[in-house]
TIMI-434217 format. One record per residue: residue number from 1; y, x, z of N, C-alpha, C in turn; residue in one letter. Coordinates in pm, 1 decimal. Each point is the difference from the previous one (the first is absolute). Example, Ala and Ser with C-alpha at 12.3 -4.5 7.8 and 13.67 -1.06 7.14 Angstrom:
residues 2
+-----+----------+----------+----------+----------+----------+----------+----------+----------+----------+------+
! seq !      npy !      npx !      npz !     capy !     capx !     capz !      cpy !      cpx !      cpz ! type !
+-----+----------+----------+----------+----------+----------+----------+----------+----------+----------+------+
!   1 !   -569.0 !   1319.0 !    780.0 !    119.0 !    -89.0 !      0.0 !    120.0 !     90.0 !      0.0 !    a !
!   2 !    105.0 !    -35.0 !    -72.0 !    119.0 !     82.0 !      6.0 !    109.0 !    -77.0 !     73.0 !    s !
+-----+----------+----------+----------+----------+----------+----------+----------+----------+----------+------+
END
This chain:
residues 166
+-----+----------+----------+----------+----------+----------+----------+----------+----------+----------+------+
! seq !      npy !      npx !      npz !     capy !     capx !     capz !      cpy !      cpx !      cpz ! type !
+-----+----------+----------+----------+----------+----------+----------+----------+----------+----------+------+
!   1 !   -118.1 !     83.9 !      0.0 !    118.1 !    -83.9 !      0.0 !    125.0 !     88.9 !      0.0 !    x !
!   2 !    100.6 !    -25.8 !    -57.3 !    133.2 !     81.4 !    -42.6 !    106.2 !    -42.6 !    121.9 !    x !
!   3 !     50.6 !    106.5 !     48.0 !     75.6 !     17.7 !     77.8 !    145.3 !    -55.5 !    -54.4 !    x !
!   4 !    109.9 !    -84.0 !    118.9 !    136.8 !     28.7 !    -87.2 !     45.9 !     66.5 !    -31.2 !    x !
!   5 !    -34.0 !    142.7 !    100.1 !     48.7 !    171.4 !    -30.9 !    -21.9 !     35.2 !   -127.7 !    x !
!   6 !   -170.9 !    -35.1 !    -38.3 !    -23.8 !     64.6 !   -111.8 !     45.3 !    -84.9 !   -173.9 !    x !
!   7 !     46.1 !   -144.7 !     57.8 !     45.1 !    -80.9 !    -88.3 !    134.9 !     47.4 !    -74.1 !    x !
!   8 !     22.2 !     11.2 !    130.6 !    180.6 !     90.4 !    -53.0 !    -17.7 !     97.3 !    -66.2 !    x !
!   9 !   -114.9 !    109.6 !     43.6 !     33.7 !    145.1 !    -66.8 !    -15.0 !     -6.6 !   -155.1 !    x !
!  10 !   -125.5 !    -79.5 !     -3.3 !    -34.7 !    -61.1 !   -118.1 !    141.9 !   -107.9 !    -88.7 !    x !
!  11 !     46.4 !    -20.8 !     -6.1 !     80.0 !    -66.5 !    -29.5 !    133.1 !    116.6 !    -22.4 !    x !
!  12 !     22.4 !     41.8 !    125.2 !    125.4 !    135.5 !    -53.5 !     -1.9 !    115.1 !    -78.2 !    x !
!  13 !   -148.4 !     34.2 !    -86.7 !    -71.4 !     32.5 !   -100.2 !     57.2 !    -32.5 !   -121.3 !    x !
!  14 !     77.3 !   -125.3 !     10.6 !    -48.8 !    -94.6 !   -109.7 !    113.5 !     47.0 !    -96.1 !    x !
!  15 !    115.3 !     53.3 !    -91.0 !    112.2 !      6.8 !    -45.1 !     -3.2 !    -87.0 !    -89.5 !    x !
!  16 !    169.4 !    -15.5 !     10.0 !    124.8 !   -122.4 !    -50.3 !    -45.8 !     68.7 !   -168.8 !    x !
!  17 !    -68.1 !    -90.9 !    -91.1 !      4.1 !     35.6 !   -133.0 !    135.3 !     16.1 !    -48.4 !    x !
!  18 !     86.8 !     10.4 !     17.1 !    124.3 !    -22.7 !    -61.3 !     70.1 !    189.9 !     33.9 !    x !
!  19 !     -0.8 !    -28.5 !    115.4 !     25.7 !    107.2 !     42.8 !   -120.7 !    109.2 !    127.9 !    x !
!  20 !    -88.7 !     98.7 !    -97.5 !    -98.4 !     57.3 !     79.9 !     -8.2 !     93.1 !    109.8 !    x !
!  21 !    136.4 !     71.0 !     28.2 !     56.3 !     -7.6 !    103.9 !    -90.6 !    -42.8 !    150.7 !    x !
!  22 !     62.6 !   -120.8 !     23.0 !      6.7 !    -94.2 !     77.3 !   -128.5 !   -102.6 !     18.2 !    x !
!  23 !    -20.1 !    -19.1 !    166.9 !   -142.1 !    -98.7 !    -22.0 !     78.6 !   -170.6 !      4.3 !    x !
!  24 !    -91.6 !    -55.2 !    -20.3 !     37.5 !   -116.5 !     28.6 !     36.5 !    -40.6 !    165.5 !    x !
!  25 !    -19.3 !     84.0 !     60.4 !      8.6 !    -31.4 !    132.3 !    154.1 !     93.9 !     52.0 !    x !
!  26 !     11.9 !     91.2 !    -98.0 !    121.2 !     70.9 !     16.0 !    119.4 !    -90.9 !    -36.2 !    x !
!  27 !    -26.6 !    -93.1 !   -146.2 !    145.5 !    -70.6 !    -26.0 !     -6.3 !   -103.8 !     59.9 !    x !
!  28 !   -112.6 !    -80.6 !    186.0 !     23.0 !    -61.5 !     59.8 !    -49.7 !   -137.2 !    -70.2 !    x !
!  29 !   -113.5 !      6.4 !   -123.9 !     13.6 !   -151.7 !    -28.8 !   -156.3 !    -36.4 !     68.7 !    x !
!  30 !    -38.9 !     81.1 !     93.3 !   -129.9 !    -64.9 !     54.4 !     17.5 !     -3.7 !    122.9 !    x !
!  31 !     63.3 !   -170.2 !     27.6 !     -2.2 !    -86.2 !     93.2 !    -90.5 !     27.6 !    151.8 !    x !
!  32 !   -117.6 !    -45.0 !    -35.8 !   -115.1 !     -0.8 !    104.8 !   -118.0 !     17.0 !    -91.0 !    x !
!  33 !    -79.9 !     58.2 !    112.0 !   -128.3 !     18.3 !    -28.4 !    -79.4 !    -91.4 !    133.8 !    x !
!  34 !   -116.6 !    -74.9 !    -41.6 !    -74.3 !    -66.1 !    146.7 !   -151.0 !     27.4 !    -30.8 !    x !
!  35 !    -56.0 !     17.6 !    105.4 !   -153.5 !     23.4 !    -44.2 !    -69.3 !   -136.3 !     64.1 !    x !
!  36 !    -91.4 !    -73.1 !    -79.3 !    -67.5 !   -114.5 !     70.1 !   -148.0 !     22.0 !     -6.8 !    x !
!  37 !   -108.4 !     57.0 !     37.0 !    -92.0 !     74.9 !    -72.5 !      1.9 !     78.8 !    -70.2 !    x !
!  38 !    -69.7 !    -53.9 !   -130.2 !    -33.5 !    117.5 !   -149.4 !    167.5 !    -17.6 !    -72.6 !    x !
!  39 !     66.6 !    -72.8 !     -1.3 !    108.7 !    -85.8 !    -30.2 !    146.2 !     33.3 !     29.4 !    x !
!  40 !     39.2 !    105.8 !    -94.9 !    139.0 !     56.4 !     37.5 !     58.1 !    -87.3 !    -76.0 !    x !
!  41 !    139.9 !    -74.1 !     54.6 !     76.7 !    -66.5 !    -27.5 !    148.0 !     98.1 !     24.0 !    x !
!  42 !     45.8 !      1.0 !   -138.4 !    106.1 !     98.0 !    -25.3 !    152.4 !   -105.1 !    -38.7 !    x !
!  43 !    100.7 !     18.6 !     27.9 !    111.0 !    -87.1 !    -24.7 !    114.3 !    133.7 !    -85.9 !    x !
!  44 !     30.9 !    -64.7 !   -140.6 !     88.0 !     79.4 !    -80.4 !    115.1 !    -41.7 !    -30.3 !    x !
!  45 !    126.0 !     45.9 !     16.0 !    108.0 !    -40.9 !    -13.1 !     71.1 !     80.4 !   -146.4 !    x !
!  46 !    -31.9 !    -46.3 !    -63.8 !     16.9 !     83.4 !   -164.7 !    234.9 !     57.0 !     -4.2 !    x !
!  47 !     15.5 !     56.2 !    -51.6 !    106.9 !     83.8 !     11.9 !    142.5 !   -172.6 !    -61.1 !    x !
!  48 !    -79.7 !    -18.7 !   -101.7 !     83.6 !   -141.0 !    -35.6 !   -123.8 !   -131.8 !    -73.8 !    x !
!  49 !     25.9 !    -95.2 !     20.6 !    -99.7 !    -76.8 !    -20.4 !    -40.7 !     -0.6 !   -106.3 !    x !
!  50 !     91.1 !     68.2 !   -143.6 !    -59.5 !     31.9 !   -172.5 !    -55.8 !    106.6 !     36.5 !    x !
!  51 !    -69.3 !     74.3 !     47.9 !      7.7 !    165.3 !     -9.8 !   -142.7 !     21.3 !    -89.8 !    x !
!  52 !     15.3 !      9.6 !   -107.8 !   -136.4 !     25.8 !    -65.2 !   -128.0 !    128.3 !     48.2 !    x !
!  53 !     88.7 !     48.6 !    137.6 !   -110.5 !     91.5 !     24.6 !   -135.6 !    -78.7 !    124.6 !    x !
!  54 !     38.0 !   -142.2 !    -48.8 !    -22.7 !    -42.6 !    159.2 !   -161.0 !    -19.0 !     -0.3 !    x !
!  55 !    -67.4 !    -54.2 !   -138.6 !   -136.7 !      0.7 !     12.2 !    -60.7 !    140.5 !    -28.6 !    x !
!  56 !     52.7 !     48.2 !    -43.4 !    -25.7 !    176.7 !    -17.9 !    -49.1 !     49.5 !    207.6 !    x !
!  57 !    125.4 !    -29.3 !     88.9 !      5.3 !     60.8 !     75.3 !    -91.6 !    -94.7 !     73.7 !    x !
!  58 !    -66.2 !   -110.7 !    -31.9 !    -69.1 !   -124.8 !     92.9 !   -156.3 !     66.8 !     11.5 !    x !
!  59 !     42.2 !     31.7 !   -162.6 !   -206.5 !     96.7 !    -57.2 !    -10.4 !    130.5 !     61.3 !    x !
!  60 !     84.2 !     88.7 !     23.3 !    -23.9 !    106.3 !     44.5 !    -34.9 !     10.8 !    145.6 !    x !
!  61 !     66.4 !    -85.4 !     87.1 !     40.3 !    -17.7 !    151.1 !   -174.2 !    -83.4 !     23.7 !    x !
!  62 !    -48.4 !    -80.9 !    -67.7 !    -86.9 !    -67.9 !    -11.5 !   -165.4 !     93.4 !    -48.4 !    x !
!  63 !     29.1 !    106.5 !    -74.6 !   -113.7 !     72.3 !    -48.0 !      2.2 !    122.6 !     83.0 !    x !
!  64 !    124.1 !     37.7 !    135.5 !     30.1 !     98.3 !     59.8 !    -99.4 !    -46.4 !    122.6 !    x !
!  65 !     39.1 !   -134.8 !     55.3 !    -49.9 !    -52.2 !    112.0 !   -182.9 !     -3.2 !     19.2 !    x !
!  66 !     -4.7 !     -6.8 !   -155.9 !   -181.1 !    -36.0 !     -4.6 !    -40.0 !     98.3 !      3.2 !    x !
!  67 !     46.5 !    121.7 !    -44.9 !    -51.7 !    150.3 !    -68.2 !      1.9 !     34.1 !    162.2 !    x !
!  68 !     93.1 !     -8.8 !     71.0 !    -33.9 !     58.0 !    190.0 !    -62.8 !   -106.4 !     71.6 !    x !
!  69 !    -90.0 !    -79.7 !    -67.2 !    -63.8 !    -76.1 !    119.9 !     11.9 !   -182.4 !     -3.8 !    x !
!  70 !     86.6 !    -34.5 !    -89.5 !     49.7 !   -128.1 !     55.6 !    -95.5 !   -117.5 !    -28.8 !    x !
!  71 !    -80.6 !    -64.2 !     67.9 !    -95.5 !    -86.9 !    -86.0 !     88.8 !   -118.4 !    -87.0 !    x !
!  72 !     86.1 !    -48.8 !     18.0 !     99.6 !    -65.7 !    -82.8 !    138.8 !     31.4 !      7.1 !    x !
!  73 !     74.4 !    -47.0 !    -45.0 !    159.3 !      4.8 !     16.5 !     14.5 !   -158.1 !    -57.3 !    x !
!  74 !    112.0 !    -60.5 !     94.4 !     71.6 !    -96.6 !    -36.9 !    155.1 !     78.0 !    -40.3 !    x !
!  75 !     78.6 !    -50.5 !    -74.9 !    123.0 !     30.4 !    -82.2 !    133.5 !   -133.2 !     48.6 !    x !
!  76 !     74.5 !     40.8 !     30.3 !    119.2 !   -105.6 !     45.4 !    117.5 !     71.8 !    -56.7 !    x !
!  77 !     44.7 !    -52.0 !    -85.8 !    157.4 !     31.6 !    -48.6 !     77.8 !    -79.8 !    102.9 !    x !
!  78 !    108.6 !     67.2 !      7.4 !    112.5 !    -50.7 !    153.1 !     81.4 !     15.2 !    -58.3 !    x !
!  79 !    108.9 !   -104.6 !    -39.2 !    112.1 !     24.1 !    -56.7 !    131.0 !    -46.3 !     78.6 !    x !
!  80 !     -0.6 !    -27.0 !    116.9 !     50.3 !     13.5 !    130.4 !      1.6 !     10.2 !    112.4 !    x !
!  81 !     42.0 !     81.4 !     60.7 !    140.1 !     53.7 !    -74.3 !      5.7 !    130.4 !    -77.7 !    x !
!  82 !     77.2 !    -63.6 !    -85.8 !      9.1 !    130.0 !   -106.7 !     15.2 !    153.6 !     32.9 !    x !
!  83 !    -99.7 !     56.5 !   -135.0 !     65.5 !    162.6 !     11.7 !     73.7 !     28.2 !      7.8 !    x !
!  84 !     84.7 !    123.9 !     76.1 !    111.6 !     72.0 !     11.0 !    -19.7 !    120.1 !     30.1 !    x !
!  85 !     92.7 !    103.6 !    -92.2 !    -20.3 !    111.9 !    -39.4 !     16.9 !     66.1 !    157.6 !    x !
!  86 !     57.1 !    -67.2 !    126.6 !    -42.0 !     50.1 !    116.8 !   -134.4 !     -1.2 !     60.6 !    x !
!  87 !   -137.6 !    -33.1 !    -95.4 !   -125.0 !      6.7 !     32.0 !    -35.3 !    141.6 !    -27.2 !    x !
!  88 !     97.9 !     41.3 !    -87.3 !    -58.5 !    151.6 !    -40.1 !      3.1 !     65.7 !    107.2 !    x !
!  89 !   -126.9 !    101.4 !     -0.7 !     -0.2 !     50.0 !    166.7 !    121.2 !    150.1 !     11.9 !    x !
!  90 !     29.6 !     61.8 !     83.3 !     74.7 !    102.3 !    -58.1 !    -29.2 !    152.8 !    -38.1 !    x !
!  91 !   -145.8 !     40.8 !     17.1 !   -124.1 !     68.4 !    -86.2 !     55.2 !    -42.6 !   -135.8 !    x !
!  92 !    -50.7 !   -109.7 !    -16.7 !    -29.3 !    -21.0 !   -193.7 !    155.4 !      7.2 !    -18.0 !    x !
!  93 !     99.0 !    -16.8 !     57.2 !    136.9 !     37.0 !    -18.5 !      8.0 !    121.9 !   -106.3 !    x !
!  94 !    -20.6 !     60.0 !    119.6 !     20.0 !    157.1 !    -30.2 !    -89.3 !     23.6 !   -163.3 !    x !
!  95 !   -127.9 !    -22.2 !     10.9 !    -99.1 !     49.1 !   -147.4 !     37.8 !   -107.2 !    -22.1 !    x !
!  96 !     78.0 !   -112.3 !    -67.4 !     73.2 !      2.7 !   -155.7 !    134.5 !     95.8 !     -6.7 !    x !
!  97 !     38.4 !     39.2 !     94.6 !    158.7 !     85.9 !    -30.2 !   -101.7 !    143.2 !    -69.2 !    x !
!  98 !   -108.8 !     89.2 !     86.4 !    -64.7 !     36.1 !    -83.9 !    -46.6 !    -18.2 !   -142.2 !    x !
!  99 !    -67.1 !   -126.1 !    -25.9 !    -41.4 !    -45.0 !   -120.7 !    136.1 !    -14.5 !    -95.0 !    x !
! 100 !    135.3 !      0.7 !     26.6 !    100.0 !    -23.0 !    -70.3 !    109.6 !   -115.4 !      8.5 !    x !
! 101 !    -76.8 !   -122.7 !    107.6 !     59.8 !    -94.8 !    -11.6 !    109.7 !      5.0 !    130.3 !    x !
! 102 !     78.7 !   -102.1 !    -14.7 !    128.2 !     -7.7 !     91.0 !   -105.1 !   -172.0 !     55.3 !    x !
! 103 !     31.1 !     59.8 !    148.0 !     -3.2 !   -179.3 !     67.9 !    107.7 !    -14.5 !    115.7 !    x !
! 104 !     36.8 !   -158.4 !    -45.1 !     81.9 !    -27.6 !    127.3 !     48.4 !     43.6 !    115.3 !    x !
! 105 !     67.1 !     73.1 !     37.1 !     32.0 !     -2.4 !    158.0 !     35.1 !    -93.0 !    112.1 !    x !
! 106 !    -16.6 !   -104.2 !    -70.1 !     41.2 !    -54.1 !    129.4 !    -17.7 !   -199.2 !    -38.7 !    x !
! 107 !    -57.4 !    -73.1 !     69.2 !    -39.4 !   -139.6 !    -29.7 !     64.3 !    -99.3 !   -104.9 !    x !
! 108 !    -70.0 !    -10.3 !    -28.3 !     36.8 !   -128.1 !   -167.3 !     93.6 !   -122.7 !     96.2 !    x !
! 109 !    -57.1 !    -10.2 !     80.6 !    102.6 !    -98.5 !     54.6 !    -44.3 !      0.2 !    147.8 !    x !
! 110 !     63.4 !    -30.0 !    136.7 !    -12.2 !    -49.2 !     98.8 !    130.2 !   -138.6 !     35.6 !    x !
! 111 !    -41.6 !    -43.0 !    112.9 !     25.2 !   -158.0 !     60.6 !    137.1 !     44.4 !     41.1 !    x !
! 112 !     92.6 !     86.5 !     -7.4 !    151.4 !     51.4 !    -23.9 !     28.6 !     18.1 !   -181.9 !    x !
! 113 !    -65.2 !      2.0 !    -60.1 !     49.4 !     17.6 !   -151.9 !    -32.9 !   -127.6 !    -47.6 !    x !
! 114 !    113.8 !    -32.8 !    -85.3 !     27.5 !   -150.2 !    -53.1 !    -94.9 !     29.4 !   -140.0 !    x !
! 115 !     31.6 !     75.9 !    -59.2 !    -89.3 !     16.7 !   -188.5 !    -83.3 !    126.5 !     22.3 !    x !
! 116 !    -32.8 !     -8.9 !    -74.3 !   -159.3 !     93.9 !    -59.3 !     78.0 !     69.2 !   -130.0 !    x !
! 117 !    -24.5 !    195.6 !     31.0 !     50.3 !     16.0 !    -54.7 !   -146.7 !     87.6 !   -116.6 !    x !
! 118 !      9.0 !    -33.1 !   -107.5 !   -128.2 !     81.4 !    -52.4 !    -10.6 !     85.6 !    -15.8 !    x !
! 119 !     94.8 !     38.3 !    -84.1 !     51.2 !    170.0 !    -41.0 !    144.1 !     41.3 !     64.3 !    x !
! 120 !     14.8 !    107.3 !     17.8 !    157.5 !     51.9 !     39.1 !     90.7 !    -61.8 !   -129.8 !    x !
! 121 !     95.4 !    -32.8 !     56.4 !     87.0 !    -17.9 !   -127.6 !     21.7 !    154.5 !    -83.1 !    x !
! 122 !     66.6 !    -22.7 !   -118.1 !     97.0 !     99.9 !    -72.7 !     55.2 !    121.3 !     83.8 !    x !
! 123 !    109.4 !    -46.9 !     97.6 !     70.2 !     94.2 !     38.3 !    -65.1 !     68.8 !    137.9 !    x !
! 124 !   -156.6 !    -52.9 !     12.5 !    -46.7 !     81.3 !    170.7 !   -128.2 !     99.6 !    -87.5 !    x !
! 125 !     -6.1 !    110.7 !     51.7 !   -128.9 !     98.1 !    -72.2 !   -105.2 !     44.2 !     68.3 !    x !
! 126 !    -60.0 !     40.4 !    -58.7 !   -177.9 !     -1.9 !     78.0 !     59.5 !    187.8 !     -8.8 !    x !
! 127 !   -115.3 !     16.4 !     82.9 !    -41.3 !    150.1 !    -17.0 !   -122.0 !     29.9 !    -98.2 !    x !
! 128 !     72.0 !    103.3 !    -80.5 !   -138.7 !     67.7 !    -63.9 !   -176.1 !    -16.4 !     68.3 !    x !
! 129 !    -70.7 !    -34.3 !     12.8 !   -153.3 !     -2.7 !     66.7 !    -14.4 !    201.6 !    -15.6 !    x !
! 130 !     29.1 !     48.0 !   -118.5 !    -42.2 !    123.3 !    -71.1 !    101.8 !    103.4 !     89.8 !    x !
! 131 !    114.9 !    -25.4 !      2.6 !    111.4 !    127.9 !    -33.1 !     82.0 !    -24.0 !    157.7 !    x !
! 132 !      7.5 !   -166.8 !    -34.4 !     86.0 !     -5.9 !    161.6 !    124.1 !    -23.6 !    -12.7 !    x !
! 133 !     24.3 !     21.4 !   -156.2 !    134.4 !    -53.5 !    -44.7 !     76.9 !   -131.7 !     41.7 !    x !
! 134 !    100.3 !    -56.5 !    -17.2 !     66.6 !   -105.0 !     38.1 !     21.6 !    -40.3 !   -160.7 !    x !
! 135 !     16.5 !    120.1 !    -76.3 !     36.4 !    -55.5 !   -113.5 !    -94.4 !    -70.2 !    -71.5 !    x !
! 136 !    -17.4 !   -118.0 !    -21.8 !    -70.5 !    -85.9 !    -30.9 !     30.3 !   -124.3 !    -98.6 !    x !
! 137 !    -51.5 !    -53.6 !    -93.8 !     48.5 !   -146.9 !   -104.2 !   -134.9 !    -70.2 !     -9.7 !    x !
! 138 !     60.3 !   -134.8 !     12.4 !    -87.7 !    -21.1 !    -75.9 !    -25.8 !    -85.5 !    -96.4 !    x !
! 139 !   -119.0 !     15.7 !    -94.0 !    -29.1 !    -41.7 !   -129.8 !    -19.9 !   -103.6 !    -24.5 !    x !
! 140 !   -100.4 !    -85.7 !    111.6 !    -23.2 !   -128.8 !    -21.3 !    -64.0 !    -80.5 !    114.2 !    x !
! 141 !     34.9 !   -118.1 !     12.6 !    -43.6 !    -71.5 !    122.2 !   -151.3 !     38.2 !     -7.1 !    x !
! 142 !    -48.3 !    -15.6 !    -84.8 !   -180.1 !      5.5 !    -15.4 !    -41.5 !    135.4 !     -3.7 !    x !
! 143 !   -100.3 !    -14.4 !      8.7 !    -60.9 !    146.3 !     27.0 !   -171.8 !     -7.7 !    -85.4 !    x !
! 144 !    -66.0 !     65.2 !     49.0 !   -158.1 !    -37.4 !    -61.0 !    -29.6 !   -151.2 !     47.6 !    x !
! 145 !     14.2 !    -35.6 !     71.8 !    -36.0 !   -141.7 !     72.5 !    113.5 !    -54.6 !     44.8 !    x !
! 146 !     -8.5 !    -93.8 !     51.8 !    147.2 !   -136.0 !     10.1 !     34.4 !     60.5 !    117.5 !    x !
! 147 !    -54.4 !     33.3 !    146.3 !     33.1 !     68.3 !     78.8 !    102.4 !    156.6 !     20.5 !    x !
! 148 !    -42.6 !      7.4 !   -141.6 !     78.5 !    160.9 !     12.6 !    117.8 !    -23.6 !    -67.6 !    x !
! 149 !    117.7 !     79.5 !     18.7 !    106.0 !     55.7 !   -116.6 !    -14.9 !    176.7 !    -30.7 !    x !
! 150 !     64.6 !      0.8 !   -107.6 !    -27.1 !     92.0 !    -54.1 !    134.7 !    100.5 !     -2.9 !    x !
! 151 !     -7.3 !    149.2 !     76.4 !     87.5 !     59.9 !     61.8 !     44.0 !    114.1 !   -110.9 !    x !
! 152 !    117.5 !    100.8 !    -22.5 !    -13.5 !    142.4 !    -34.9 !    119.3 !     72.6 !     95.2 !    x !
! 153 !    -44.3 !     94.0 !     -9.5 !     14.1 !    114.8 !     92.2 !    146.1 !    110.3 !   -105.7 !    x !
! 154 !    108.9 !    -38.9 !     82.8 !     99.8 !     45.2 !   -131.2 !      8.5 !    138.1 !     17.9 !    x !
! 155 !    -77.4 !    103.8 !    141.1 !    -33.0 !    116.1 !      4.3 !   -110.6 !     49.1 !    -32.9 !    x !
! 156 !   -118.7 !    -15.0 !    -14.2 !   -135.1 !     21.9 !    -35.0 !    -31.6 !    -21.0 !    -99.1 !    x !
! 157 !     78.2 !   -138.6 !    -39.8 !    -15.3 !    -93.1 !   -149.1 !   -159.4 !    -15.8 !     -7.6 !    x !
! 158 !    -43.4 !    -24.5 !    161.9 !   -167.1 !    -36.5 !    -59.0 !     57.6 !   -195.4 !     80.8 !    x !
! 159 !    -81.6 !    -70.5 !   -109.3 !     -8.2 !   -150.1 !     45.2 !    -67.8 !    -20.7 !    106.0 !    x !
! 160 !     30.3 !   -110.6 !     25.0 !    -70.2 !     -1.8 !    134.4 !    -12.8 !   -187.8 !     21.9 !    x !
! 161 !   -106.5 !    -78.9 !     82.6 !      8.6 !   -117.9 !     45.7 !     34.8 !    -26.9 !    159.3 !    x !
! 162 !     54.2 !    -90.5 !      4.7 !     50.4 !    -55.9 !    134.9 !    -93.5 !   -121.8 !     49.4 !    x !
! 163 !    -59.2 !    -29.3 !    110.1 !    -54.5 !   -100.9 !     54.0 !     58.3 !   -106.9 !    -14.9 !    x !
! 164 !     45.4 !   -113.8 !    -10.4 !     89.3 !   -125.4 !     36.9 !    -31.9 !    -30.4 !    165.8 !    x !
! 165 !    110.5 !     27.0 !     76.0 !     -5.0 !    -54.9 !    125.9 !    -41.3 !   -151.5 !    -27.8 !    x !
! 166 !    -75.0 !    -97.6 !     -2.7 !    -36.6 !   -156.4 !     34.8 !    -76.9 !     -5.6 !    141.9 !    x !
+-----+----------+----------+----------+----------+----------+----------+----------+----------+----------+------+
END
């Protein structure tokens, strides 16, 4: 019978197809894990409710659990309350600034902020992930996926993506 210990480890194994980096348990979208017997019951909170990586990441988390032991897995998508890029733990922080990417500093919104802001506007700048620069533009709200925008580095001139605080 599978431990919750070993449910988790198994599961933090598992990496974010999108970005390999990072486990799924690093960008915070695995909720709970419960053991009822043979019967791990896992709860997933996908990054936005389109996210096409979501049955990708349902099969892997699901073929991770059986491969260490699990005599079944039940699957629960949780779509509240929503993801927020404050699930990211601050480990996987750090390896995407490694991997290249820029993430949020600081909450998409709390119960003192009236709007949700997605991206920095125009006139506020990210830091380089690479160089550390300030000098920074950017190219386009989008990025590889709806989540990201797409950054360049006006010292390095290497591109770069930004997380969307949500």
């Amino acid at each position: 019978m599978m431990t919750l210990e070993q449910a988790w480890q198994a599961v933090h194994l598992v990496p974010d197809p999108e970005i390999p980096v990072i486990s799924v348990t690093d960008l915070g979208i695995v909720r709970e894990i419960q053991i009822k017997g043979e019967v791990v019951h896992i709860a997933l909170t996908p990054t936005y409710s389109g996210c096409p990586a979501t049955q990708e990441i349902q099969r892997d988390v699901e073929k991770a659990l059986l491969a260490a032991g699990a005599g079944s897995v039940e699957m629960e998508l949780r779509l509240s309350p929503a993801w927020t890029t404050d699930w990211i733990k601050p480990e996987a922080k750090e390896k995407l600034k490694r991997y290249g990417m820029a993430t949020p500093s600081k909450c998409a919104s709390s119960a003192a902020e009236q709007v949700i802001r997605f991206i920095p506007t125009l006139k506020e700048k990210l830091n380089c992930p690479l160089c550390n620069s300030p000098q920074t533009e950017r190219i386009s709200e989008f990025g590889s996926t709806a989540c990201k925008a797409l950054y360049r580095c006006l010292s390095c001139r290497e591109p770069f993506e930004f997380f969307k605080p949500i």
